[in-house]
Every structure is written in C-alpha cells, then in structure tokens.
C-alpha positions as CSV (number, residue, x, y, z in Angstrom):
1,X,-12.9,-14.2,5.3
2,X,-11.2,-14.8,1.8
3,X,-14.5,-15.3,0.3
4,X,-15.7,-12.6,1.4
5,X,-12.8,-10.3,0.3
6,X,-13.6,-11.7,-2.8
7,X,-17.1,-11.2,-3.2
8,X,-16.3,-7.5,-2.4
9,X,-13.6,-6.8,-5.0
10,X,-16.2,-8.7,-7.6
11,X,-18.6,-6.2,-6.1
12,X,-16.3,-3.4,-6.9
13,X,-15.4,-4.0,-9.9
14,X,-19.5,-4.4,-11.1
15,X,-19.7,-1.5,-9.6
16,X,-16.8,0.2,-11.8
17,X,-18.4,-1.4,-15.2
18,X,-21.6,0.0,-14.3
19,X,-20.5,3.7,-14.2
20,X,-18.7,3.3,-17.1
21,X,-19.9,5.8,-20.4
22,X,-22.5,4.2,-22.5
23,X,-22.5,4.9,-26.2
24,X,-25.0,7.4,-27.4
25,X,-28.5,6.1,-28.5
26,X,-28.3,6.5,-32.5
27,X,-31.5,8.9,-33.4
28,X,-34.1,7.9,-36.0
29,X,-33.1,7.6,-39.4
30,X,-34.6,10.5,-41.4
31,X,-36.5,10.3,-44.5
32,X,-33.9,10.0,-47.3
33,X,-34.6,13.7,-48.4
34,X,-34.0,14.8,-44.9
35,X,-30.8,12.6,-44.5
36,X,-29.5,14.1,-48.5
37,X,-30.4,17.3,-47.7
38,X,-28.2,17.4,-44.0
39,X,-25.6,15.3,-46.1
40,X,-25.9,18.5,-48.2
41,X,-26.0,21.3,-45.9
42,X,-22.9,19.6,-44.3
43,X,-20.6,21.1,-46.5
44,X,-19.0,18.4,-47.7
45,X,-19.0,18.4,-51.2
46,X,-17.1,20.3,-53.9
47,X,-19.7,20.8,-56.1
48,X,-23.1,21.0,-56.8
49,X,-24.8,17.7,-56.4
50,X,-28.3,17.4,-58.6
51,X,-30.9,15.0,-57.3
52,X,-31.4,12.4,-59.8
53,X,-34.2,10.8,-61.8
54,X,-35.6,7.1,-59.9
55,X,-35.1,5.4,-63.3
56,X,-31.7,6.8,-63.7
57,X,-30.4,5.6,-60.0
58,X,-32.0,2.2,-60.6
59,X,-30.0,2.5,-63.3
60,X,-27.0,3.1,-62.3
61,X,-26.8,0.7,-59.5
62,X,-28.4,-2.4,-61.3
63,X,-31.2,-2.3,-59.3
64,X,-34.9,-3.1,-59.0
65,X,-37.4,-0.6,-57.8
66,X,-38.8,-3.5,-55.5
67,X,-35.5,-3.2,-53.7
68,X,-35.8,0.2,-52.9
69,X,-38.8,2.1,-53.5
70,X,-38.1,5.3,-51.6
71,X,-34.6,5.6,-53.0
72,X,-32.7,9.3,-53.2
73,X,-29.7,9.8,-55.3
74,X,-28.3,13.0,-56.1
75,X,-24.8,12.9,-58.2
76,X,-22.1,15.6,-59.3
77,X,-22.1,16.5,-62.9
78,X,-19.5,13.8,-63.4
79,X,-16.3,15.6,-63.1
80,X,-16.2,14.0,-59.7
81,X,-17.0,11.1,-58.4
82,X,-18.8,12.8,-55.5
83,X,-22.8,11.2,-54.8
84,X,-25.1,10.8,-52.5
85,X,-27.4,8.0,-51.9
86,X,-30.1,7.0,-49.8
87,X,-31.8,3.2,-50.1
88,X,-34.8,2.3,-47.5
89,X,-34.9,-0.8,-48.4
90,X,-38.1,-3.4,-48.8
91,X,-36.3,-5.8,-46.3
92,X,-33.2,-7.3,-45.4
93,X,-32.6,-9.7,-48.8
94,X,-32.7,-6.2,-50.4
95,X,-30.8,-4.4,-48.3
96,X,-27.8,-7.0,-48.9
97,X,-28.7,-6.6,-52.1
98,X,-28.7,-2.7,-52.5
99,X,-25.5,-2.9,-50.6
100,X,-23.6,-5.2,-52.8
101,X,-25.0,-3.1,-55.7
102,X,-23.4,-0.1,-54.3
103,X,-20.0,-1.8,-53.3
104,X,-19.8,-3.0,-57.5
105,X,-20.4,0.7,-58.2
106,X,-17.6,2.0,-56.1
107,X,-15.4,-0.8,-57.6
108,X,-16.5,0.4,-61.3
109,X,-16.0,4.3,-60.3
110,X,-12.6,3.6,-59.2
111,X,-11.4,1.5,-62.5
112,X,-13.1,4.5,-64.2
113,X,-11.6,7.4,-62.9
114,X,-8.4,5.8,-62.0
115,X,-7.6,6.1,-65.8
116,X,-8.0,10.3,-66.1
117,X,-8.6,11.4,-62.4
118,X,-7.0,9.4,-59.9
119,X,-7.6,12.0,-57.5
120,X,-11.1,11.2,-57.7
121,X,-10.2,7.2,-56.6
122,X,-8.8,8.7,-53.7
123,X,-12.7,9.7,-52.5
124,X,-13.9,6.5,-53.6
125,X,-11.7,4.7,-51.7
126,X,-12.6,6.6,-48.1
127,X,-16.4,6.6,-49.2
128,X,-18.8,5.9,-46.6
129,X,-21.3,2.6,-47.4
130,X,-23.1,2.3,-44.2
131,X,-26.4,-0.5,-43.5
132,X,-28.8,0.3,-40.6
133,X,-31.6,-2.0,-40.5
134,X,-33.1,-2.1,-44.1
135,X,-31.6,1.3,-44.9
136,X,-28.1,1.8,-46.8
137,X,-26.5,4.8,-47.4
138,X,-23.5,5.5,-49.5
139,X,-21.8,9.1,-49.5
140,X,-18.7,10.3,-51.5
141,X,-17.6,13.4,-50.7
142,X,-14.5,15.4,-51.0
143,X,-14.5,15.8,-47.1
144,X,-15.5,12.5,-45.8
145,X,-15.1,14.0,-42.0
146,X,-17.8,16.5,-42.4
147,X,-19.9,13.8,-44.2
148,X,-19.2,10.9,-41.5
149,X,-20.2,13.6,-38.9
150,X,-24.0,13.4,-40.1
151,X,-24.0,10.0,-40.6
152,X,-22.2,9.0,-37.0
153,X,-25.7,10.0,-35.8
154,X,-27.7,7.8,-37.4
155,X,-25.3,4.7,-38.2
C-alpha cells in the first residue's frame, strides 16, 4: 500500500512539472540589417546612428573580415557612446573571437569617456553583448529596456 501511495504522489508531481510554462521558442535571427534596423525603430537611442563603412567596423573592433563577413555597424557621431552592431560570424572560433573583440571595445569606450563624459560610461556599462550560435550582437543605447526588448526575441 505504501508503495503505491508513493508511486502516485511521484505521479502527481510529474504531472505538476509537466503543466508547468515553457519558455518561449526564440524566433530566427534576422539578417543584421533587419535586426539594426528593429534595433533602430525601437526607439532606443538618443541620436541618430549612421551605418558605418565594413573597413571602418573591422577597424574599430580589431577584426578580420574572415571573422565576420556579413557584419553591420552603425555608430553615433561620437558624442555618445551609443552603437549598434551585428556579427554573423564564419563559425564558432570567430564568434569567441568577435565577442572578445567587442568586450575590449567596451573596456576602451569606458576609459575613454570616463575622462569627459562619464555619463556616457554609465551606457557602456549596461550595454547588451549577446552570442547566439555564430552570431554576436552588441547594442548601446541610452534606453537599454527598449533595446533588450528586441533582442529578448532573438537571444
């Protein structure tokens, strides 16, 4: 009789787990100029961000064009530190790389700014560097909820 008390209350209690809420599947990443421009449309920047040049993002993140051929970056006119940007990434080596790239850029923004706008530091330090697959994304914005509300889709 015990064991079979017990067998029922195990019973119940897989049934409980299985009704619980599942997370929500996450949808397709978008091509980065579909994932910049919602990151856009999201109104969470101050300012204008312009898309920048390939050779200029490689650029400023030390990279390779190997790493990330299909790259997006758009940046403000660099009285913020508000940016944008987008890395599919050629595979996962890459992606650790791109990643680790854009964690030395946030680390150089902040000693940057923290000198003349520490406000600035402020967005940098709540900035979003997110890593799905071989994609990595890393948004600045001056309202980080709005931005994270995109991204929460897709990461």
């Amino acid at each position: 009789m015990k064991r079979f008390l017990l067998l029922l209350l195990a019973l119940g209690c897989l049934a409980l787990c299985a009704c619980g809420e599942k997370a929500p599947a996450k949808q397709p990443l978008p091509a980065p100029d579909a994932l910049t421009a919602e990151l856009l449309a999201a109104g969470a920047f101050t300012e204008e961000l312009e898309a920048a040049d390939k050779e200029v993002s490689l650029l400023l993140y030390g990279l390779d064009e190997q790493d990330a051929p299909g790259l997006r970056c758009c940046f403000s006119a660099g009285a913020t530190t508000e940016e944008i940007a987008v890395f599919p990434c050629a595979d996962d080596a890459a992606a650790q790389t791109v990643l680790d790239a854009c964690a030395a850029r946030l680390d150089l923004q902040k000693r940057i700014f923290s000198a003349y706008a520490p406000k600035e530091v402020e967005k940098l330090d709540h900035a979003l560097l997110l890593r799905r697959d071989n994609t990595v994304v890393l948004c600045v914005a001056a309202d980080q909820a709005k931005a994270k509300a995109v991204l929460d889709k897709y990461f």
